[in-house]
N, C-alpha and C positions, 0 to 999 in steps of 0.2 A: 098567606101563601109561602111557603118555603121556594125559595130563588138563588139560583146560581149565574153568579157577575163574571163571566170570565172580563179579566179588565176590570175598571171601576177609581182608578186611582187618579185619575189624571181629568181634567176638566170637565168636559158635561156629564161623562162617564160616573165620575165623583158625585156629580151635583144628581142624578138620576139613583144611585145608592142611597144617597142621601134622603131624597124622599119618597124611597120607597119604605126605608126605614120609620122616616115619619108617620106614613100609612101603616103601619104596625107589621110588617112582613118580618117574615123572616129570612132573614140576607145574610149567604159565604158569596165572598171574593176570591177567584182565584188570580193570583197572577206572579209573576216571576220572585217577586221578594225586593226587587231593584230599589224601592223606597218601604217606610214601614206604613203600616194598617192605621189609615189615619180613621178608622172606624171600631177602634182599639173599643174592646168594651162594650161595643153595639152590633156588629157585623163581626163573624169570623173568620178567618182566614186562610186559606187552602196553597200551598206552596207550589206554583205550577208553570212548566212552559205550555202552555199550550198550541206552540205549533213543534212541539216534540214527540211524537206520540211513545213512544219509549221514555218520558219523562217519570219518573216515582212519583210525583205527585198525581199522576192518575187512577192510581190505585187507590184514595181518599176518595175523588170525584165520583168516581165510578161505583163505588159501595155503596153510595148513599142512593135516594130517588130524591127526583127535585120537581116543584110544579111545573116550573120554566124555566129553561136559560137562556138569558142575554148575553149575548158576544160580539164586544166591543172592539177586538182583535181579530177579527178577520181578514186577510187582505187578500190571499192568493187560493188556489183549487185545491191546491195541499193541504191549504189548512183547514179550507170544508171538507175536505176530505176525512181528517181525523176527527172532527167536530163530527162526521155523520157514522163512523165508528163506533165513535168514545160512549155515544148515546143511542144508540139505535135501539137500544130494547130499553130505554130507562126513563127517556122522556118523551113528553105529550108534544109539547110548546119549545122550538124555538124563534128566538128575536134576536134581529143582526143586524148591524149598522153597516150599511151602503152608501151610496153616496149619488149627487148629484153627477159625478163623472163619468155612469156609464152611458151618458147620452154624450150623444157625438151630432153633430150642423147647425147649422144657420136656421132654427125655430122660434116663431115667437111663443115663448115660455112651452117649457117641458109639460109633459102631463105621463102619467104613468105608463100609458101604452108604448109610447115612444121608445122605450126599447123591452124589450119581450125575450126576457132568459130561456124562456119555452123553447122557442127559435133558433136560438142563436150558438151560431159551431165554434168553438175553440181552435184554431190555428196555432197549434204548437210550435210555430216557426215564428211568430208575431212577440216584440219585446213586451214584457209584461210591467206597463209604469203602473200608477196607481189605480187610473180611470180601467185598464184592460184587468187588473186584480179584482177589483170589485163586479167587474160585468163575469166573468169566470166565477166567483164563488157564487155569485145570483144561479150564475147555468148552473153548476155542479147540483146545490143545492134545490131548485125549485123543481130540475128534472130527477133527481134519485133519491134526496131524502125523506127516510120513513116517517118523519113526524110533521106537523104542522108547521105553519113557516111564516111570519113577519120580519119585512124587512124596512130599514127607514132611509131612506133615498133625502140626505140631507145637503144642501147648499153651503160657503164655507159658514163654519160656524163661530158667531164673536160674541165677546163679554170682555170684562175688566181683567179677568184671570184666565185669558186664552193663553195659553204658552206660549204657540207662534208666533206671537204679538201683531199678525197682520193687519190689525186698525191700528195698531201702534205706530208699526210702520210710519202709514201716512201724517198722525197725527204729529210726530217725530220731527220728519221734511217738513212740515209745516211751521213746526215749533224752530224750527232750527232757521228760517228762510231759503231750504234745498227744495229744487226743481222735482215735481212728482212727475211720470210722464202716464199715459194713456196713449191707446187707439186711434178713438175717434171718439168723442162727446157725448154723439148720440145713442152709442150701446147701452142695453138696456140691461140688469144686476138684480139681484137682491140675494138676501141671505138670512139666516136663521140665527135666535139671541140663546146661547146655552141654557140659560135657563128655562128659554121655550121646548128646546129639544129633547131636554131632561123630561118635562112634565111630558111631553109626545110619547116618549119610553114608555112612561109610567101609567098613563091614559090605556095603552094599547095593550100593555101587559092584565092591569087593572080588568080591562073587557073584551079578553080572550080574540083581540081582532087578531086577523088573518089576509095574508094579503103584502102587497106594497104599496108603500106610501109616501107620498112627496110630502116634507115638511119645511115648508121656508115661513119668511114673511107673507102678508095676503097679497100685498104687492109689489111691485121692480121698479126703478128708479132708473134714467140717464146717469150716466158717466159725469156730466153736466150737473145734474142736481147734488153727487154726491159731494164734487168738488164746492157749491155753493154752501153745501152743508158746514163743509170743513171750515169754511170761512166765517159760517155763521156762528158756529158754538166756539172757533179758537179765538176769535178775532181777529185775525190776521189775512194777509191776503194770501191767495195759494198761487205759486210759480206752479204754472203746470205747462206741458208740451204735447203737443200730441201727433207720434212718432212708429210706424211701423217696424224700425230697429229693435232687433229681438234681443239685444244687449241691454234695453232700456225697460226688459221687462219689470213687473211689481206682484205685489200679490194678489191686487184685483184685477187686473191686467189681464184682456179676451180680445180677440179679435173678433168677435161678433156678441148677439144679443146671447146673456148665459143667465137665463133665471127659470125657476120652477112656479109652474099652476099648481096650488095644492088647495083645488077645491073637493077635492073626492075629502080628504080628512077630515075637513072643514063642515060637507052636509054630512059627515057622520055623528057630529058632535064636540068634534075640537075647537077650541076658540083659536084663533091664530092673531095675530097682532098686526097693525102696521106697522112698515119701517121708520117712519117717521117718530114715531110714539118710543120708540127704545135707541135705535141709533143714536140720533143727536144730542140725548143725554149723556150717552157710553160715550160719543166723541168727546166732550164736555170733560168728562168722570176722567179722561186719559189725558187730556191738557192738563185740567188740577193737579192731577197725579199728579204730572212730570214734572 
């Protein structure tokens, strides 16, 4: 398949290029130029803002046909906006990274229907953080654009080489003996291993699915068991607190239960993983590190 990455440089985004490469595709990256093409030689490279639509680099994009495009860089209506422009007569397939944030209360575990882009009105008067970016490019997108549409409704995502370093974080406070704080013990988490989300991309591009999709761990974990976790792969004990002061926020840090059911993916043929089985070794892997 010939495939267009808007994005692709930066963490699972990179790791998703990567094996689609491996699968024999044929893969352009577009993206701003801010770092060089660590896919020098294998993947080529297209010069691009793409939330610019006046950018020169879409004059490349747009010449070509592609089977699919993945867009890694989505966040606001603007930018589905131009995304649904740029391709309206060129492509079949697109695939876009969403997130876990456009669900909003107190559920146990999210399931796909729980929030419905179909539905749902944009209030131009409402600040736009990340959770309300990502529910706006779903609307824009699954109500007006011409081509097919996958999106991956992903929980936060960790591995050795997150940027964010938000397991680092913890593991960090722990290494150091600083106070972690939480909630309350018993809210219930989970979250997705980059490498799992990568192969998700690649699975759904691979077999033309359609649709949205929650892609986490198979199962959520207490607040309680993460911290036992921490303890068990650092060795050490964890200072923890647990404190409705919103100054004491973290990066796992929810005041209610925040994790995704992704059994729809799961009976379609995805293998999904437990959290146990990748966490505690990643926690492990960032101790060593450090």
């Amino acid at each position: 398949m010939k495939l267009l990455v808007l994005g692709g440089t930066n963490f699972f985004g990179m790791k998703a290029v990567q094996q689609l490469l491996d699968s024999g595709h044929d893969v352009t990256i577009a993206t701003r130029g801010n770092k060089p093409n660590p896919f020098e030689g294998k993947a080529m490279h297209i010069t691009l803002d793409a939330r610019d639509a006046s950018h020169e680099g879409w004059a490349e994009v747009t010449e070509q046909t592609w089977d699919a495009v993945f867009d890694n860089i989505c966040y606001t209506a603007d930018d589905a906006r131009i995304i649904m422009d740029k391709f309206k007569d060129s492509i079949d397939h697109l695939y876009f990274t969403s997130s876990m944030a456009v669900y909003s209360g107190d559920i146990d575990g999210y399931t796909e229907v729980d929030f419905d882009p179909l539905n749902y009105h944009i209030d131009p008067n409402i600040e736009v953080n990340y959770g309300e970016g990502k529910r706006q490019v779903e609307q824009v997108l699954f109500n007006e654009a011409p081509f097919k549409l996958t999106a991956f409704r992903f929980p936060i995502v960790l591995d050795l080489d997150d940027y964010t370093e938000r397991l680092h974080f913890y593991v960090e406070k722990v290494m150091n003996d600083e106070v972690v704080y939480f909630t309350d013990p018993e809210i219930k988490v989970n979250y997705v291993k980059g490498t799992k989300a990568a192969e998700s991309i690649v699975w759904a591009i691979e077999n033309q699915k359609e649709g949205i999709y929650n892609i986490s761990s198979r199962n959520a974990i207490t607040v309680e068991t993460f911290i036992a976790w921490l303890e068990e792969m650092t060795g050490k004990q964890v200072k923890v607190e647990y404190t409705n002061d919103r100054s004491h926020e973290s990066p796992f840090s929810t005041v209610h239960d925040q994790y995704l059911r992704s059994d729809k993916i799961e009976a379609e043929g995805f293998e999904l993983n437990n959290l146990e089985d990748w966490l505690k070794p990643l926690i492990q892997d960032i101790a060593q590190e450090g």
